[in-house]
C-alpha positions in Angstrom: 0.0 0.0 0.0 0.8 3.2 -0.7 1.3 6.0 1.7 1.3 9.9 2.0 4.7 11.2 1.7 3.2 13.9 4.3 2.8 11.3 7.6 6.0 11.1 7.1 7.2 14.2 7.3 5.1 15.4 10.6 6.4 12.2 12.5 10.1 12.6 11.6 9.7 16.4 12.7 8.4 15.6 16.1 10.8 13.0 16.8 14.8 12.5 17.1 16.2 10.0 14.4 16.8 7.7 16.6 12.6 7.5 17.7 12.1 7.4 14.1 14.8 4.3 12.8 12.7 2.4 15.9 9.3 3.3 14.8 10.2 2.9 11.2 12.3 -0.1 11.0 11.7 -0.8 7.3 13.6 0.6 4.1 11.1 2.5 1.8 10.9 3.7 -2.1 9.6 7.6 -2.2 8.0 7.2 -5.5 7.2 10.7 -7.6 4.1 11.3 -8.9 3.0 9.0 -11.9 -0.4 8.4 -14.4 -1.9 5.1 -12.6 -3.3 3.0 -14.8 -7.2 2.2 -15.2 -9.2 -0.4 -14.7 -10.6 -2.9 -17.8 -10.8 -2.3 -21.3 -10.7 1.0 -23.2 -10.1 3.0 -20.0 -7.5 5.4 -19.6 -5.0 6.7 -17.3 -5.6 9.8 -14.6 -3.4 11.2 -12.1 -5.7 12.3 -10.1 -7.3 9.9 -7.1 -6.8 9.4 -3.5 -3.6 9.3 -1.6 -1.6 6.7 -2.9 -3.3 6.3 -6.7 -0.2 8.7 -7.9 -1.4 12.0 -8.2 1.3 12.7 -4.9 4.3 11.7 -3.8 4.2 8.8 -1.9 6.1 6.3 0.1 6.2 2.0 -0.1 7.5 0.5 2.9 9.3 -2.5 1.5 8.4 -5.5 3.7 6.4 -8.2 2.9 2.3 -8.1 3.2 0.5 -10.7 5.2 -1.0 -13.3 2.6 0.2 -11.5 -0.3 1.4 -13.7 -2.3 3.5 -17.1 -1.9 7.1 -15.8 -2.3 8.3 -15.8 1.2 11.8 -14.8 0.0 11.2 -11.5 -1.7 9.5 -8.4 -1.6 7.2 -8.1 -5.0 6.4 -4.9 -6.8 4.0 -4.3 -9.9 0.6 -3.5 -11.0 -1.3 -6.4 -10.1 -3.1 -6.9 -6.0 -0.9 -9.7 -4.9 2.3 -8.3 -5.0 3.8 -6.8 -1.8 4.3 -3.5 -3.0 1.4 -2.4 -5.6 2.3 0.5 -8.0 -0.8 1.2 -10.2 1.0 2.5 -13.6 0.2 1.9 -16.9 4.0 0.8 -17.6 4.8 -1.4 -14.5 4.1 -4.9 -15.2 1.6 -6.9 -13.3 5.0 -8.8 -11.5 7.8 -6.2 -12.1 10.6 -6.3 -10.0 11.6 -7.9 -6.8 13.5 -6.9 -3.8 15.6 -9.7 -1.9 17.0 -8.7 1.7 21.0 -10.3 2.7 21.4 -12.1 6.7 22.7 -8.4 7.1 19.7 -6.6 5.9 21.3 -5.2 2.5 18.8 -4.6 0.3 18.9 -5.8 -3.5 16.6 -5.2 -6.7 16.0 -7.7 -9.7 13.9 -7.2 -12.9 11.1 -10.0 -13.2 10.8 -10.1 -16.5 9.2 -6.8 -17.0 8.1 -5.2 -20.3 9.4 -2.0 -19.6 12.3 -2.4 -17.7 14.2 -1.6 -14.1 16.7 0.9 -14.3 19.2 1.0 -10.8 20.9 4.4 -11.2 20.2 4.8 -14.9 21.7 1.4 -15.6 18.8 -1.0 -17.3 18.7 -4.4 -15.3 18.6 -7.6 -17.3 15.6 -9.7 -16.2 16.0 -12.8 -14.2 19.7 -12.1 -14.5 21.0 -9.0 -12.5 20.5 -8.9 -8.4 21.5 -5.1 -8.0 22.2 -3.9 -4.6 20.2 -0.9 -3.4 22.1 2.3 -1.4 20.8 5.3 0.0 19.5 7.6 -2.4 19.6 5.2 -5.2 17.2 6.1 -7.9 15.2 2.8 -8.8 12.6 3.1 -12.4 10.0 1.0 -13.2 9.3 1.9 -16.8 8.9 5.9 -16.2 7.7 5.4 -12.7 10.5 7.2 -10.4 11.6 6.0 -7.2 14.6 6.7 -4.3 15.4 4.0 -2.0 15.7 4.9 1.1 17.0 3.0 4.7 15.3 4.4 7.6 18.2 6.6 8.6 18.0 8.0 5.1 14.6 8.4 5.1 14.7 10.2 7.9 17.7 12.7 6.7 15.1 13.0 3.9 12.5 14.1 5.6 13.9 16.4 7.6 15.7 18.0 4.8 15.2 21.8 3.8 12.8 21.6 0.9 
């Protein structure tokens, strides 16, 4: 589910980083605004929608959602319901991409065959093929949709920066 990037923002003002890493535990994508796709045939594409359709920025806490889907060992992102992390565009595949955490909690991206690509710091990944590790700040695509991983310390520096 997606999340107002605004939340955020409030809580890590009103508390010190470390209050936030504990309350926020999770590494998250801040994903720019994008067209979400519509629903059945000969519909089209809107930005506009509640909190989370797109129309804002927004924030995916990557961690897996209870009875998602049966991949235990990753983190799913795409258009479709089932995945862990659903991003609504009309050029994310239904199963785009997948996040895969190390025993130390490093982070790591892989294309799942998508249509229009995952690009990890401007660098298309092949599908199936390339595990990419995710930093700080890395900008993550899925087709045109625009993302920055973030840890929680990061996200946190992030939030509190001057705009």
């Amino acid at each position: 589910m997606l999340e107002q990037l605004f939340s955020f923002v409030s809580v890590a003002h009103k508390n010190t980083r470390e209050q936030f890493v504990r309350a926020h535990p999770e590494p998250v994508f801040v994903i720019e605004p994008f067209v979400a796709s519509a629903e059945g045939p000969g519909k089209f594409g809107t930005i506009a929608g509640p909190a989370g359709s797109g129309q804002e920025t927004s924030v995916a806490r990557i961690k897996k959602r209870a009875g998602a889907n049966a991949f235990d060992m990753m983190v799913t992102i795409g258009r479709a319901r089932n995945n862990d992390i659903e991003v609504r565009a009309q050029d994310v595949s239904k199963f785009h991409a997948y996040i895969m955490f190390a025993p130390g909690g490093e982070a790591s991206i892989t294309d799942a065959g998508s249509t229009y690509g995952t690009f990890v710091r401007g660098r298309q990944l092949r599908p199936r093929e390339d595990k990419v590790p995710l930093a700080p700040g890395d900008e993550v695509k899925l087709g045109s949709v625009v993302m920055r991983y973030h840890t929680p310390a990061s996200f946190f520096d992030y939030l509190r920066a001057p705009s």
